[in-house]
N, CA, C and O of each residue as an XYZ file, in Angstrom:
764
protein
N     -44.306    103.300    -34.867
C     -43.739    102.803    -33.638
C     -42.299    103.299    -33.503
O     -41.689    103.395    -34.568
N     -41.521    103.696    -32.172
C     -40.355    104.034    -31.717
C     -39.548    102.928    -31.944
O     -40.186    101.995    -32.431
N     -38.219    102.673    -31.741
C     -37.142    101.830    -31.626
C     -37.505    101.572    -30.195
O     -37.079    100.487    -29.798
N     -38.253    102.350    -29.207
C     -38.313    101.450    -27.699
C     -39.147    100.727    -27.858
O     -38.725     99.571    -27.863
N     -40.443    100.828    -28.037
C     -41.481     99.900    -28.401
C     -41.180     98.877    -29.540
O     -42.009     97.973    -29.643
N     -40.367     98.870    -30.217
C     -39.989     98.180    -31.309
C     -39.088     96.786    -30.978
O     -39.140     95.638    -31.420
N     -38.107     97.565    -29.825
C     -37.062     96.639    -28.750
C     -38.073     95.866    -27.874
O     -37.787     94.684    -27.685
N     -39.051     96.270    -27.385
C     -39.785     95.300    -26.382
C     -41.225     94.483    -26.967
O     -41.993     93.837    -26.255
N     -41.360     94.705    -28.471
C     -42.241     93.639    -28.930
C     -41.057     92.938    -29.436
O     -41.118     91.785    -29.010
N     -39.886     93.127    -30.235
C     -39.011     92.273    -30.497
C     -38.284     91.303    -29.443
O     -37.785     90.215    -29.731
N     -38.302     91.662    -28.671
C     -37.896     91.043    -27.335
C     -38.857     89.997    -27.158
O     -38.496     88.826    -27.039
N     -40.320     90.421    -27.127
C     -41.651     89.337    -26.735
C     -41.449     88.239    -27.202
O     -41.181     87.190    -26.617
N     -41.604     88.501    -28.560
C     -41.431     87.582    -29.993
C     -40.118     86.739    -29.610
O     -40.367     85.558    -29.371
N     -38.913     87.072    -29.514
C     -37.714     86.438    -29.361
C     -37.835     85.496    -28.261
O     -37.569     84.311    -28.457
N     -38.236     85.941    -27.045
C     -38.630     84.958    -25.880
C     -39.394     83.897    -25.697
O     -39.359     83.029    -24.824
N     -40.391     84.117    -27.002
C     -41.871     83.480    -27.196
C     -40.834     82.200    -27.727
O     -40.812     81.138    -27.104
N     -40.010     82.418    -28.905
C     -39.912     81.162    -29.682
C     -38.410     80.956    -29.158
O     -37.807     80.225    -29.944
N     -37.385     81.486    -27.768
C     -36.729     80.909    -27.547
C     -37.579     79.981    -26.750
O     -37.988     78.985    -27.345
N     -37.846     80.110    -25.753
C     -38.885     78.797    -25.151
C     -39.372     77.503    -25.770
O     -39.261     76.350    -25.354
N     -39.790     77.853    -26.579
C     -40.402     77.253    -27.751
C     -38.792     75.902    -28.352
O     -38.742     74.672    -28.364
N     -37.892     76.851    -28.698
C     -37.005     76.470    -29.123
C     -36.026     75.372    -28.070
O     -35.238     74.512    -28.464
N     -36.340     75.693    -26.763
C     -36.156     75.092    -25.393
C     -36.521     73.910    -25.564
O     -35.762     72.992    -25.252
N     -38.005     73.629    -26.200
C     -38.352     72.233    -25.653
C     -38.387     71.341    -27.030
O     -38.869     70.221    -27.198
N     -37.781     72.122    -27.872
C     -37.254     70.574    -29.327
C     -37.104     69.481    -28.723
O     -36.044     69.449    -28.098
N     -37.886     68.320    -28.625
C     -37.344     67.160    -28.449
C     -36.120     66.645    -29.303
O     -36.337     67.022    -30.454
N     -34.903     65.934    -29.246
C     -34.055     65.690    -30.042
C     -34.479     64.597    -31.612
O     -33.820     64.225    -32.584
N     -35.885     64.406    -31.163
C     -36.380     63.522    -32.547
C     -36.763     64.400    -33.507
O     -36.814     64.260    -34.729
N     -36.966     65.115    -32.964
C     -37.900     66.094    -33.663
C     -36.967     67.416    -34.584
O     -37.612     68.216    -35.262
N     -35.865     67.485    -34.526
C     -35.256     67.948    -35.295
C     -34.904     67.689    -36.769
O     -34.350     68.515    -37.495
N     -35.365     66.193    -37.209
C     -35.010     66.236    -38.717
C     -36.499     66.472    -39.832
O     -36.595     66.311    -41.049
N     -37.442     66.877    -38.883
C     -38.510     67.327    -39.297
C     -39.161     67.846    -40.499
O     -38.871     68.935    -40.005
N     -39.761     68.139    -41.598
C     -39.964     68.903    -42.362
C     -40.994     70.705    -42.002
O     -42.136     70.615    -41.551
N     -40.653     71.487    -42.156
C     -40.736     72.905    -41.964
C     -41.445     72.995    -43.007
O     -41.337     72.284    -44.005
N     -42.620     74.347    -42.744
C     -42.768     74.912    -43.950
C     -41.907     75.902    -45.161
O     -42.153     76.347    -46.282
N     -40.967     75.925    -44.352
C     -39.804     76.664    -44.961
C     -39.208     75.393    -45.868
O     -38.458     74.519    -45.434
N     -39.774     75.509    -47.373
C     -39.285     74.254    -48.474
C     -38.063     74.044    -48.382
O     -37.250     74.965    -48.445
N     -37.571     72.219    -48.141
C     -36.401     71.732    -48.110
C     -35.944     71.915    -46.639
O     -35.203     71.005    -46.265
N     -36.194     72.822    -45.761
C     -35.608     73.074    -44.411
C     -36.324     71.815    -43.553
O     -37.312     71.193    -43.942
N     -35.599     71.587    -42.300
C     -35.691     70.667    -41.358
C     -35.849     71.797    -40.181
O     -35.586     72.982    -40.383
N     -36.379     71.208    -38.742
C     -35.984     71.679    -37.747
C     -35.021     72.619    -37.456
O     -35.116     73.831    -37.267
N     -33.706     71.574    -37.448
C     -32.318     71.639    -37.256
C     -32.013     72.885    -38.488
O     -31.431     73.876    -38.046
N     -32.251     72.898    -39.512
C     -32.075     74.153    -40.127
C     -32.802     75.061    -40.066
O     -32.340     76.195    -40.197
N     -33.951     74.890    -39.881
C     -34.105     76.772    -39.444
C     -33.833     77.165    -38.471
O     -34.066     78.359    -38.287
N     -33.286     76.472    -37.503
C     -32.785     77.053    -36.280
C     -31.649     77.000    -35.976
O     -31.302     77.289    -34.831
N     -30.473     76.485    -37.246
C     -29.108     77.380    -37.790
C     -29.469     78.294    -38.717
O     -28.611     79.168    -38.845
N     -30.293     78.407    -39.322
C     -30.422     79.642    -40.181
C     -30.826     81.113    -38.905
O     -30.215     82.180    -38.863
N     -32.129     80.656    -37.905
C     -31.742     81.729    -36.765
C     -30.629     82.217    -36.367
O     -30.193     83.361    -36.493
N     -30.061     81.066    -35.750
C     -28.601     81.833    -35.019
C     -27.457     82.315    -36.377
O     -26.711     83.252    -36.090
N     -27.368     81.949    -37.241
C     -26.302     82.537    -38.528
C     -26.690     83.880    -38.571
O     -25.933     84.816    -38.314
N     -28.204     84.010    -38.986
C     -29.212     85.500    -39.341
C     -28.616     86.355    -37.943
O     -27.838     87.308    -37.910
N     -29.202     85.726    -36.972
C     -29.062     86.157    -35.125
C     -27.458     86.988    -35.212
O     -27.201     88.179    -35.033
N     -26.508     85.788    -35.573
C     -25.133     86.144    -35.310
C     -24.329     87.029    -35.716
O     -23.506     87.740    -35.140
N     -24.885     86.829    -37.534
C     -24.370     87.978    -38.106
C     -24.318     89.275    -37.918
O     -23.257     89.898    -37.881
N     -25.548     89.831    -37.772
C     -25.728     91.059    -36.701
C     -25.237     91.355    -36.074
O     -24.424     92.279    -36.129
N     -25.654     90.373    -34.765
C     -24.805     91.252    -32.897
C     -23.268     91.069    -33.571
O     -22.571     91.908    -32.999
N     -22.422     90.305    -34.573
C     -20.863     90.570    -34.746
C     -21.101     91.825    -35.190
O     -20.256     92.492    -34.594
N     -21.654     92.464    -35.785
C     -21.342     93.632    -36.175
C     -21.027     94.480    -35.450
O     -20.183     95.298    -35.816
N     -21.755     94.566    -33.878
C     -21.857     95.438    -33.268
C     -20.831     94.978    -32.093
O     -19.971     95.752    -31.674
N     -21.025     93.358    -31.483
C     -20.231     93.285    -30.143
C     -19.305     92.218    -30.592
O     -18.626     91.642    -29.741
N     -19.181     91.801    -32.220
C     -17.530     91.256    -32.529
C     -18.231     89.957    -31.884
O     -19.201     89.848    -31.133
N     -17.237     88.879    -32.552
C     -17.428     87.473    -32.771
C     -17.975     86.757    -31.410
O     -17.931     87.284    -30.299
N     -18.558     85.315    -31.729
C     -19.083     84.801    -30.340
C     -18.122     83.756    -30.461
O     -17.870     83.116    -31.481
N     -17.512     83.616    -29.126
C     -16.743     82.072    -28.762
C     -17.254     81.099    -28.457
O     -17.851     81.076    -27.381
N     -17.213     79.978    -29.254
C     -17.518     78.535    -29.602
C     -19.062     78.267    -29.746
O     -20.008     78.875    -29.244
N     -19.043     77.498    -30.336
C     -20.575     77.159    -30.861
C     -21.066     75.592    -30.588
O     -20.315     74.616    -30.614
N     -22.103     75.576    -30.394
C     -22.719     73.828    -30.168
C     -22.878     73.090    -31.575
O     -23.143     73.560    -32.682
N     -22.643     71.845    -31.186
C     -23.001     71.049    -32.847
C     -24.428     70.802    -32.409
O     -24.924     69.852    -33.014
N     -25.266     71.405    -31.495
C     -26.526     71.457    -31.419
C     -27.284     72.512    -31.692
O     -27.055     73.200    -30.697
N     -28.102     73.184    -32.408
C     -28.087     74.482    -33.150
C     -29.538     75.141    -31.638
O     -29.881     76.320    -31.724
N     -29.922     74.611    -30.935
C     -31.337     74.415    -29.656
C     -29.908     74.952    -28.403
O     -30.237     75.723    -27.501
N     -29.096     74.688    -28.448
C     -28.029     74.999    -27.159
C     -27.462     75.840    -27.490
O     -26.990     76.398    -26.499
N     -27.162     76.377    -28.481
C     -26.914     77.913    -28.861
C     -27.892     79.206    -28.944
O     -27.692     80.399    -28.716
N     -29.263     78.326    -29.450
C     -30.045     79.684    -29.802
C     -30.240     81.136    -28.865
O     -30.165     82.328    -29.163
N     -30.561     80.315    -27.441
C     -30.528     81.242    -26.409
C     -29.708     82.452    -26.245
O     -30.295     83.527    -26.121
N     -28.353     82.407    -26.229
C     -27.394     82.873    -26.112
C     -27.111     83.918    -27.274
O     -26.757     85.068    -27.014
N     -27.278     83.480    -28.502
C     -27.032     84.025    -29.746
C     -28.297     85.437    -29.698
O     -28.187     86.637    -29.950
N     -29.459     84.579    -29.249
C     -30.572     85.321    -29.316
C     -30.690     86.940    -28.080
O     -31.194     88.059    -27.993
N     -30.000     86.171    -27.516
C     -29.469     87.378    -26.076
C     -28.589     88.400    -26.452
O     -28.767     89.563    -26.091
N     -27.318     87.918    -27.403
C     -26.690     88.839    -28.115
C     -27.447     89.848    -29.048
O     -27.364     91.073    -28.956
N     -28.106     89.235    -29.850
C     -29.123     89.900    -30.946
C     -29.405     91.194    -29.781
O     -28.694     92.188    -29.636
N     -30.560     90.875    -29.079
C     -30.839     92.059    -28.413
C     -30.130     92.829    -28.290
O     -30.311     93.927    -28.816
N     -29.013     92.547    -27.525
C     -28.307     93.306    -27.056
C     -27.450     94.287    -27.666
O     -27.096     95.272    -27.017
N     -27.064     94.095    -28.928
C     -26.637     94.529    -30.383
C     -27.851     95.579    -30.638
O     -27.943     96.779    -30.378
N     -28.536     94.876    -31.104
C     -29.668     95.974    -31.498
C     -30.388     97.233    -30.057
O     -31.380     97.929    -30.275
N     -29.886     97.249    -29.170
C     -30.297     98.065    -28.155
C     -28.659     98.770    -28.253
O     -28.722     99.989    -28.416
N     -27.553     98.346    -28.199
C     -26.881     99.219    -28.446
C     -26.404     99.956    -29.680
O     -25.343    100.578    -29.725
N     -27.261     99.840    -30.673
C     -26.869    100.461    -31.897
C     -27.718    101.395    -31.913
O     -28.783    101.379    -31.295
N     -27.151    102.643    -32.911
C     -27.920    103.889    -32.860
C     -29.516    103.617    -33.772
O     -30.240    102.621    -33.789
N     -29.648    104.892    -34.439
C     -30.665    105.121    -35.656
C     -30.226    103.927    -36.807
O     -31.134    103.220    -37.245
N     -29.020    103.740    -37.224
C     -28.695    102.802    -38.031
C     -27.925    101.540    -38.121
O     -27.078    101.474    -37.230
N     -27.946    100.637    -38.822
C     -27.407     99.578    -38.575
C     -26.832     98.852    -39.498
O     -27.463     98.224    -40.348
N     -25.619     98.883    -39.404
C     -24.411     98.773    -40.428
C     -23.895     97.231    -40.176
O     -23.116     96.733    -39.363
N     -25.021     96.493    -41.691
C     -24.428     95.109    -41.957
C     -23.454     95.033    -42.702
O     -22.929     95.996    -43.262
N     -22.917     93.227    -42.834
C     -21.620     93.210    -43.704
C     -22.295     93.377    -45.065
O     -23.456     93.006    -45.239
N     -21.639     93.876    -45.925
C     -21.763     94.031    -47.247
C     -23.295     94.923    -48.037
O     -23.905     95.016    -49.102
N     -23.298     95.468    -46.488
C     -24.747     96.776    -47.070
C     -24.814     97.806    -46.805
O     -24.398     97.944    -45.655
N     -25.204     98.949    -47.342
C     -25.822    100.303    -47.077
C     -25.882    100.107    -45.350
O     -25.931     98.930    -44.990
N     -25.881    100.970    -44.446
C     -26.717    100.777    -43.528
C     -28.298    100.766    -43.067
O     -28.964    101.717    -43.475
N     -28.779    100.053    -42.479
C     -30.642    100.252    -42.506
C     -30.441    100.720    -41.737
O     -29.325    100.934    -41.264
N     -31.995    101.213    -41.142
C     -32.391    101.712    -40.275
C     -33.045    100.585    -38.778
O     -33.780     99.605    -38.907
N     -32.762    100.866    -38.117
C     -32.761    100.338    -36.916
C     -34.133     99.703    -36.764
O     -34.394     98.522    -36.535
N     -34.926    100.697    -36.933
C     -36.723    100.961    -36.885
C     -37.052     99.567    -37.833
O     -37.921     98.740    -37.557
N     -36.376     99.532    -38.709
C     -36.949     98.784    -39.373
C     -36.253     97.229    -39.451
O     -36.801     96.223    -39.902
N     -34.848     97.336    -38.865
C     -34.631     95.281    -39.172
C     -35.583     94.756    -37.631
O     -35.969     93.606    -37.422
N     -35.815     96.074    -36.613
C     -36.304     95.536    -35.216
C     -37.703     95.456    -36.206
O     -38.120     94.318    -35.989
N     -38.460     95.988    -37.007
C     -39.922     95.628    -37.512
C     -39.926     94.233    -38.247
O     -40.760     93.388    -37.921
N     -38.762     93.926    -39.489
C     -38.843     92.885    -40.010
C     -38.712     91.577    -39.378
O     -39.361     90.562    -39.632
N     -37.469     91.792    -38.230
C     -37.237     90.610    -37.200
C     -38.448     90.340    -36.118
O     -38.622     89.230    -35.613
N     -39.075     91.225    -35.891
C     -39.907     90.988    -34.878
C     -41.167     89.997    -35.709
O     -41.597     88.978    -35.168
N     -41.574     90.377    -36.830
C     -42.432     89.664    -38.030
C     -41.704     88.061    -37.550
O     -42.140     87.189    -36.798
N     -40.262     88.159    -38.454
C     -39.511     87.177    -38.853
C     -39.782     86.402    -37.604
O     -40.220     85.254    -37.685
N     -39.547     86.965    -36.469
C     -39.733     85.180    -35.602
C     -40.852     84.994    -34.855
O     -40.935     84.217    -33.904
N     -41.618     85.618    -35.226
C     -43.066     84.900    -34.993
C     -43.854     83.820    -35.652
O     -44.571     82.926    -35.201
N     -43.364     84.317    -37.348
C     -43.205     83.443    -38.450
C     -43.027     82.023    -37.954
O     -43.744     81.047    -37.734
N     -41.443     82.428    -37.861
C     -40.390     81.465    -37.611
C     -41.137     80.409    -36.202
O     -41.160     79.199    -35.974
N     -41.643     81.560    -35.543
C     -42.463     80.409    -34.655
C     -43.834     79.646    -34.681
O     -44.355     79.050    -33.738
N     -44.206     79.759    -35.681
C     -45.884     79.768    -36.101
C     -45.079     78.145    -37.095
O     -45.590     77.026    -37.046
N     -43.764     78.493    -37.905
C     -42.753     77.362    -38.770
C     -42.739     76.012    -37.958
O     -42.986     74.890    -38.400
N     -42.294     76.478    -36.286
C     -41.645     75.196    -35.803
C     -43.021     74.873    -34.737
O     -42.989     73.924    -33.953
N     -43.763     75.457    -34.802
C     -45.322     75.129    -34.210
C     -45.891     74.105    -35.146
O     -46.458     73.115    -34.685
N     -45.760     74.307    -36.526
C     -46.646     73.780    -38.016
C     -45.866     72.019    -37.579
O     -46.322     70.897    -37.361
N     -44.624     72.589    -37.626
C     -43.152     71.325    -37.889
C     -43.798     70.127    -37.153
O     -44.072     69.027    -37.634
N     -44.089     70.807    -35.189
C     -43.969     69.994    -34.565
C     -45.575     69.729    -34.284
O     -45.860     69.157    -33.232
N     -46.505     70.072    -35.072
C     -47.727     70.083    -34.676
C     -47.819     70.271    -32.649
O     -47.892     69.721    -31.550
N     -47.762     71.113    -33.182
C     -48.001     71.522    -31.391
C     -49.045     72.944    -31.591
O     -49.285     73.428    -32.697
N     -49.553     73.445    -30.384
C     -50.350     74.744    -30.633
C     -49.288     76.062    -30.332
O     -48.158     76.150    -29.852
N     -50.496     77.239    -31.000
C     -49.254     78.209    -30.762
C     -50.095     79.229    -30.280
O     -51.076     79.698    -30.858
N     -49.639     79.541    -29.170
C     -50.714     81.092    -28.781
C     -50.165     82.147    -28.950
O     -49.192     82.298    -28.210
N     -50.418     83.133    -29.762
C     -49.493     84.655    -29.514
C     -50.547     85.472    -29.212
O     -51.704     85.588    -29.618
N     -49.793     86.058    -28.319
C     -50.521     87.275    -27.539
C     -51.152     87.922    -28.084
O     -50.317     88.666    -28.597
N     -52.397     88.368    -28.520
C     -53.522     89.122    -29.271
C     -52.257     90.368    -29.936
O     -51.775     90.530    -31.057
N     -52.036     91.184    -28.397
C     -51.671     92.508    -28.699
C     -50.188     92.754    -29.494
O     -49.704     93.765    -30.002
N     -49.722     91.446    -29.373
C     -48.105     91.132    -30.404
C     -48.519     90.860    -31.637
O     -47.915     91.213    -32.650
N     -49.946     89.987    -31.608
C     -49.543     89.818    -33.669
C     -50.495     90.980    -33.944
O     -50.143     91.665    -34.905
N     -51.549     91.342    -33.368
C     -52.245     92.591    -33.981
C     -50.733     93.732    -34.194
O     -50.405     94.062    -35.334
N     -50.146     94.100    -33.281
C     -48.735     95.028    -33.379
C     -47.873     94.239    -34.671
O     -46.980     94.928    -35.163
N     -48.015     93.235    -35.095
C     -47.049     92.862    -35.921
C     -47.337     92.948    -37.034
O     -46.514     93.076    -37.941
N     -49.228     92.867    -37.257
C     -49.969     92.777    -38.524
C     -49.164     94.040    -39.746
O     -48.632     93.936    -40.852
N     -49.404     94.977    -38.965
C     -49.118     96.493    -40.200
C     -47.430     96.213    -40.159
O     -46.883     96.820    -41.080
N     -46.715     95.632    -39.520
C     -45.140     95.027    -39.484
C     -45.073     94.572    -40.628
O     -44.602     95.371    -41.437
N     -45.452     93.277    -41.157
C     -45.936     92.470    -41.968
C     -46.651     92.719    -43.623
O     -46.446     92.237    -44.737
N     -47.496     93.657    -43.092
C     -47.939     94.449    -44.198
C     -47.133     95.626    -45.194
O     -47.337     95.734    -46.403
N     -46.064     96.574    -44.305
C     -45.047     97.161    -44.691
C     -43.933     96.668    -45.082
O     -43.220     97.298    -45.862
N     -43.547     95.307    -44.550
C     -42.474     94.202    -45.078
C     -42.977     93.489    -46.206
O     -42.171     93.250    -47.106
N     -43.816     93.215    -46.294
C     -44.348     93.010    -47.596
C     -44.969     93.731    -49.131
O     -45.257     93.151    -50.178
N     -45.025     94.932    -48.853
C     -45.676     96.071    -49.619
C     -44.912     95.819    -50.919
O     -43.733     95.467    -50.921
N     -45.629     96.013    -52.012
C     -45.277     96.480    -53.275
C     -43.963     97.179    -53.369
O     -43.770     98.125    -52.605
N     -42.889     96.769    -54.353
C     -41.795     97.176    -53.560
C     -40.640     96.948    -52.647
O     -39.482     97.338    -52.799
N     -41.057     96.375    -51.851
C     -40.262     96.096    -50.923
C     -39.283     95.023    -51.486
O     -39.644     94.117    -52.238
N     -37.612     95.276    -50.912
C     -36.529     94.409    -50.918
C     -37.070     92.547    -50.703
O     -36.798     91.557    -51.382
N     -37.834     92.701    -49.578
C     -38.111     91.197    -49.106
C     -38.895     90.627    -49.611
O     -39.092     89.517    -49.115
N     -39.856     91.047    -50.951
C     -40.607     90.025    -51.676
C     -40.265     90.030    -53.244
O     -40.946     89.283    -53.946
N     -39.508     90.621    -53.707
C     -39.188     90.324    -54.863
C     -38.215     89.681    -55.405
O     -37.337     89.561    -54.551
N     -37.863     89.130    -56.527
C     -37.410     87.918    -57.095
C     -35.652     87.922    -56.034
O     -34.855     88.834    -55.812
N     -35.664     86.622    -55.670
C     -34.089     86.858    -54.581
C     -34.261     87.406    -53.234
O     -33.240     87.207    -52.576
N     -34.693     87.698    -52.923
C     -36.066     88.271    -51.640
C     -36.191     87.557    -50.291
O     -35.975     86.378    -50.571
N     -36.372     87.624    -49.270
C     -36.225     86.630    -48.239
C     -37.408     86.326    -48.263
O     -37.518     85.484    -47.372
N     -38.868     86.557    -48.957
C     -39.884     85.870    -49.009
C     -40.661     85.613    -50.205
O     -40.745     86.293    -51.227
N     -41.347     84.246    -49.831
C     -41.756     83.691    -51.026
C     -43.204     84.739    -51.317
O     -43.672     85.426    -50.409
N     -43.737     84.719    -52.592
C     -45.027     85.700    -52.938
C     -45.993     84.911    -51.989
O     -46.077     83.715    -51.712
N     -46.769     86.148    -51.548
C     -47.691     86.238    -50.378
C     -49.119     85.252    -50.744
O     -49.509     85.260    -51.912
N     -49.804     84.489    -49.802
C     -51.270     83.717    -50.138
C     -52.018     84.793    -50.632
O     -51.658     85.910    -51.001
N     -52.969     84.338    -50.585
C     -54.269     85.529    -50.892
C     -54.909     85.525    -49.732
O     -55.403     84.458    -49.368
N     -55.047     86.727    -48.880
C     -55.340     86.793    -47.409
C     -56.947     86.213    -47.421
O     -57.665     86.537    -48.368
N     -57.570     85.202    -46.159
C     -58.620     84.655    -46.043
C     -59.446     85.459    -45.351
O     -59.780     84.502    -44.653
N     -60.116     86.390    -44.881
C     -60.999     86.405    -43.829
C     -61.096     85.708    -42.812
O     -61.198     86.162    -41.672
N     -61.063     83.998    -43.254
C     -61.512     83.391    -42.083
C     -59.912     82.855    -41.393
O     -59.781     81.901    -40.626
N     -58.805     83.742    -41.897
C     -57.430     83.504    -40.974
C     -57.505     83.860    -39.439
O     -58.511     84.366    -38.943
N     -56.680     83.641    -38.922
C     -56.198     84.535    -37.143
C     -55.542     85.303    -37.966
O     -55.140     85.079    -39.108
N     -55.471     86.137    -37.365
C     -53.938     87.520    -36.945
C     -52.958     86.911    -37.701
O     -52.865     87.228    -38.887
N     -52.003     85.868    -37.094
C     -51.442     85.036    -37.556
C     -51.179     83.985    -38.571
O     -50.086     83.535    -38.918
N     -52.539     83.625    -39.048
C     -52.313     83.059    -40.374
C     -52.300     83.771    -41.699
O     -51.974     83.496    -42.854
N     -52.992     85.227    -40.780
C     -52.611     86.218    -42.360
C     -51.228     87.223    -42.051
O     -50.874     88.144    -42.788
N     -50.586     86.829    -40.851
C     -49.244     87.481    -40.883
C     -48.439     85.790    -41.899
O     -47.679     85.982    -42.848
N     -48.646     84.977    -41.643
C     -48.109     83.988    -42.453
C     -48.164     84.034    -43.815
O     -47.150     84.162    -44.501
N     -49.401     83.927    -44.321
C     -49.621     83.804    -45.519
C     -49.178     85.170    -46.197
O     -49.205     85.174    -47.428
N     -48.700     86.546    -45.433
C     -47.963     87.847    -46.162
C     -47.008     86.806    -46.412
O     -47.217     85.991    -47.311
N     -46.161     86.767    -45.824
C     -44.763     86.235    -46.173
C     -44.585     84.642    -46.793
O     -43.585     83.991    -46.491
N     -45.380     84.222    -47.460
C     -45.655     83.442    -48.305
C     -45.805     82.197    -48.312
O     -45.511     81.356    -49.162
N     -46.576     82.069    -46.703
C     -46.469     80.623    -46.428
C     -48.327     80.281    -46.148
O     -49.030     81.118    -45.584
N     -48.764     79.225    -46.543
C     -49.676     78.479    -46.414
C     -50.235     78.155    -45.446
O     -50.219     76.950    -45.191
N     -50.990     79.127    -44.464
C     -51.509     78.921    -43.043
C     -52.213     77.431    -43.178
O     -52.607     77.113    -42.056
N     -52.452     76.606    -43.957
C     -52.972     75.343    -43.331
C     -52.285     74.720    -43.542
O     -52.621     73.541    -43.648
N     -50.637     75.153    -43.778
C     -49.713     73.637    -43.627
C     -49.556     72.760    -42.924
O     -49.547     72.874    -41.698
N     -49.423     71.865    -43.449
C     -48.722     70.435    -42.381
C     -48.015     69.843    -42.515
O     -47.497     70.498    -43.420
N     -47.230     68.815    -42.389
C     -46.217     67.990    -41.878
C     -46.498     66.893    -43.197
O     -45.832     66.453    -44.134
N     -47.771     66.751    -42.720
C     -48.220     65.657    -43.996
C     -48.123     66.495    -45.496
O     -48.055     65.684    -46.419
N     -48.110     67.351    -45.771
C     -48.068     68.425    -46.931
C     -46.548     67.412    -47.751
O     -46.657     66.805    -48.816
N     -45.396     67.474    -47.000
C     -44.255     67.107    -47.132
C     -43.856     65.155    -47.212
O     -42.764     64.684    -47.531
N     -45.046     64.400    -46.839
C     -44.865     63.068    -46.445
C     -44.645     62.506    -48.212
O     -45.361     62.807    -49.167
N     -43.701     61.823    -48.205
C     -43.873     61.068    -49.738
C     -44.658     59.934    -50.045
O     -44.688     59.497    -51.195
């Protein structure tokens, strides 16, 4: 896949779970996530931190922030794009090598579908993704995860992968790559 096609499934994905992120009820933020130990409210400061860090790289700091982490995302998430459409072939984070463009738009586009499939599980609500976005995301997923790769080994932004089911969606075996338990629940976490 190109960096254009790469910008407009990342875009899909981003829109899918700002919406999503739109209708948090305010109860529903101290929630348990499948992301262990995370709440609501934190994975969706861990978005905009991940989100922010980035577009500063490229369009320099954002002025003022919400003590509501749902009234920022939008905005932060608008920057992201916009960062990553104006950066070249590479993309020069704080304290790294530069990557390649091709590829944080492949891992991020994974990452918040995830991330939305996370706060779908959280809030038991349903989640539809577009056939032709998670089939496009599947081999995403599969290359972010490969033998090898930075993002699954020890210190890694993902936990070791399920053992893929047959009888998954698209989606529960883009989940279970990145090391989460497509039949989680809420109750998983209840004491």
């Amino acid at each position: 896949m190109n960096v254009t096609d790469l910008l407009r499934l990342d875009a899909t994905a981003l829109a899918l779970i700002g919406h999503d992120v739109a209708l948090i009820p305010s109860s529903a933020l101290m929630k348990p996530t499948p992301c262990e130990g995370w709440t609501v409210a934190d994975l969706l400061r861990h978005m905009n931190e991940r989100h922010d860090a980035v577009a500063r790289t490229v369009l320099g700091p954002l002025d003022g922030e919400s003590e509501d982490p749902r009234d920022d995302f939008a905005r932060i998430a608008a920057r992201w794009t916009a960062a990553l459409q104006a950066t070249g072939p590479n993309l020069n984070l704080p304290s790294r090598e530069p990557v390649s463009t091709e590829w944080v738009l492949g891992v991020h586009t994974v990452d918040m579908l995830v991330h939305r499939w996370d706060l779908a599980s959280a809030l038991q609500t349903p989640l539809t993704v577009p056939a032709t976005l998670a089939e496009a995301a599947l081999p995403l997923a599969r290359a972010n995860t490969a033998p090898g790769s930075p993002l699954n080994r020890p210190g890694g932004a993902y936990r070791p992968p399920f053992a893929e089911d047959p009888a998954n969606s698209v989606m529960g075996t883009i989940v279970a790559l990145l090391g989460r338990n497509p039949q989680w629940t809420p109750q998983d976490h209840e004491g």
